[in-house]
N, C-alpha and C positions, 0 to 999 in steps of 0.2 A: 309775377302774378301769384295770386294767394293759391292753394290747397282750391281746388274745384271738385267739387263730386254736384252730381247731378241724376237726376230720377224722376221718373213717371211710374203706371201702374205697374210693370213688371219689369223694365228694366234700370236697372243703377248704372250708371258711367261714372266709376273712382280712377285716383293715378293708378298703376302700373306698381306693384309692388315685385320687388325680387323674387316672392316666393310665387308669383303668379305663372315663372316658369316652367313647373307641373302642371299646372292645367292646361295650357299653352301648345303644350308637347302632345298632347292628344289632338289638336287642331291644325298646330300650324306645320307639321311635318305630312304635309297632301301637298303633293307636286301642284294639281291644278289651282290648288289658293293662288299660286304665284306667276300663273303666266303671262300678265300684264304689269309685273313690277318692277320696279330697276335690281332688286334684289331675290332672293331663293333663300328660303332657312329650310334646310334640305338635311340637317342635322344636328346632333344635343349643341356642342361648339359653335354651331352658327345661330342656334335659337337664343344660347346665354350671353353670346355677341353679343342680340337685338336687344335683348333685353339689359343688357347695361349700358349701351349706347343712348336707348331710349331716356334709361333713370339722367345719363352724364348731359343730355341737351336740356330734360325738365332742369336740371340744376344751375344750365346759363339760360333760361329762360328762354331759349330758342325753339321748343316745344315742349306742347302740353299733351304727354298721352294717355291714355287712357285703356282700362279693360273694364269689356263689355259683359256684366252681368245680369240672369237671369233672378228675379231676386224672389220667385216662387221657391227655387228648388237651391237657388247660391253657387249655378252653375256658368262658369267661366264662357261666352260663345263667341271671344275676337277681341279686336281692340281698334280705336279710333285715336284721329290725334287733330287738337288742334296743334297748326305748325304755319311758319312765314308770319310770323307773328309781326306787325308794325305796330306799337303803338302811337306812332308820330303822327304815321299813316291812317290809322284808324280802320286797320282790315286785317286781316287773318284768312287765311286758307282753314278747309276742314279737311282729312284726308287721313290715309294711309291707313285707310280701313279695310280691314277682314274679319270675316265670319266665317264658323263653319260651316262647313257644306249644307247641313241640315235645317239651320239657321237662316239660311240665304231665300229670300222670296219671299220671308214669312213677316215681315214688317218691321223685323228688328231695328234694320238701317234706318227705314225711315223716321221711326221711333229717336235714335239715335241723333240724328242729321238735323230735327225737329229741336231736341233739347240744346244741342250744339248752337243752333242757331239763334235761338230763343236767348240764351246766353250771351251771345256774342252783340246781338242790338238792344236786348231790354236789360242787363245787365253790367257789361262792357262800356256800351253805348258806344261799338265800332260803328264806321260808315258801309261797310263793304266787307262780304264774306266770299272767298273764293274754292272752288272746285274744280280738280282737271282728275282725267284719264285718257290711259293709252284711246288714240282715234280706232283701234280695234277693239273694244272691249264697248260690244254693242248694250252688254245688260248693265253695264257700270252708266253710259251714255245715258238710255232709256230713265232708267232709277233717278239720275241726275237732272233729269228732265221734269219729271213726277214730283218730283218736290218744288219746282217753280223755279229753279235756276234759269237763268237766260245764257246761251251760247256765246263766245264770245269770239273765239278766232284757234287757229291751230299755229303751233312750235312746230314746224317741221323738223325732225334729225334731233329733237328735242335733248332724250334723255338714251344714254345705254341701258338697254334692259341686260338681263344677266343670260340672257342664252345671246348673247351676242347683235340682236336685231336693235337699232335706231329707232326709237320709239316717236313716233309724233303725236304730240301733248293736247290734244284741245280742253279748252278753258271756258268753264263758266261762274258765274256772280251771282250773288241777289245783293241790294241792295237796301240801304236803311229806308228808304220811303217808298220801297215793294214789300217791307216786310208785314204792314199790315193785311194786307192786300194775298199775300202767300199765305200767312196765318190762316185768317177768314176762309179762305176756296183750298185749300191743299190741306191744311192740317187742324182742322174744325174739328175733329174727333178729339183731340188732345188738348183744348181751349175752353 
């Protein structure tokens, strides 16, 4: 897939550059970012793990991530990824998103989740965009909902999270002939 960068009134979604690991380091070392992940970057070694992992998947195409900028001020606030990329299949997951704490409530994601999308049907021209999180992570759930996503079913014993608990995955879609219909009633401020 090409170089994607992407932008509305304030914020930019670019790839993920190396040097992104400084700004990074002020965010994603907060224990609570990670309690619903299968993963903890819980230190500098684990953070430049992620982040070269992340550059080595964009390079076999198996995901696209991305850091979330603030493009008032050019302040780094998380990162999202498209990832389960099918081309065949004509769907993609959107995911593996965090913000920082201060960032969180304040419409970022949605912002985010909106141009992601937007992307994925009027550009892409996928069939199908998918969403999960831990079946505990009520504000992940909630958010996911708010943007017009439909529910689809839960993974029991799904995935290992990193403190040791079996996570169960529930899943949701939007769809290419819901996306007008989501645009229009969800995301009419951005249109």
């Amino acid at each position: 897939m090409k170089k994607i960068i992407l932008g509305s009134g304030t914020i930019l979604l670019r790839p993920i550059l190396k040097e992104d690991i400084t700004p990074f380091r002020e965010i994603a070392l907060n224990d609570e970012i990670w309690k619903y992940y299968p993963f903890k970057i819980s230190n500098e070694k684990e953070l430049n793990d992620w982040v070269e992992q992340r550059l080595l998947l964009r390079g076999k195409n198996e995901r696209i991530p991305f850091t979330i900028i603030n493009k008032k001020n050019n302040i780094v606030m998380g990162s999202t990824s498209y990832l389960n990329i099918s081309d065949r299949d004509k769907r993609l997951e959107i995911g593996a998103t965090w913000l920082a704490k201060n960032y969180q409530g304040t419409g970022v994601n949605k912002t985010c989740k909106f141009l992601l999308i937007r992307f994925a049907f009027e550009e892409l021209n996928y069939e199908r965009v998918e969403l999960k999180t831990d079946v505990l992570n009520q504000q992940s759930r909630k958010a996911i909902l708010k943007i017009g996503a439909v529910e689809e079913g839960i993974l029991r014993s799904h995935i290992l999270i990193h403190d040791g608990r079996r996570r169960d995955t529930i899943y949701y879609s939007i769809l290419k002939n819901e996306w007008e219909d989501v645009k229009k009633n969800i995301f009419a401020e951005y249109c």
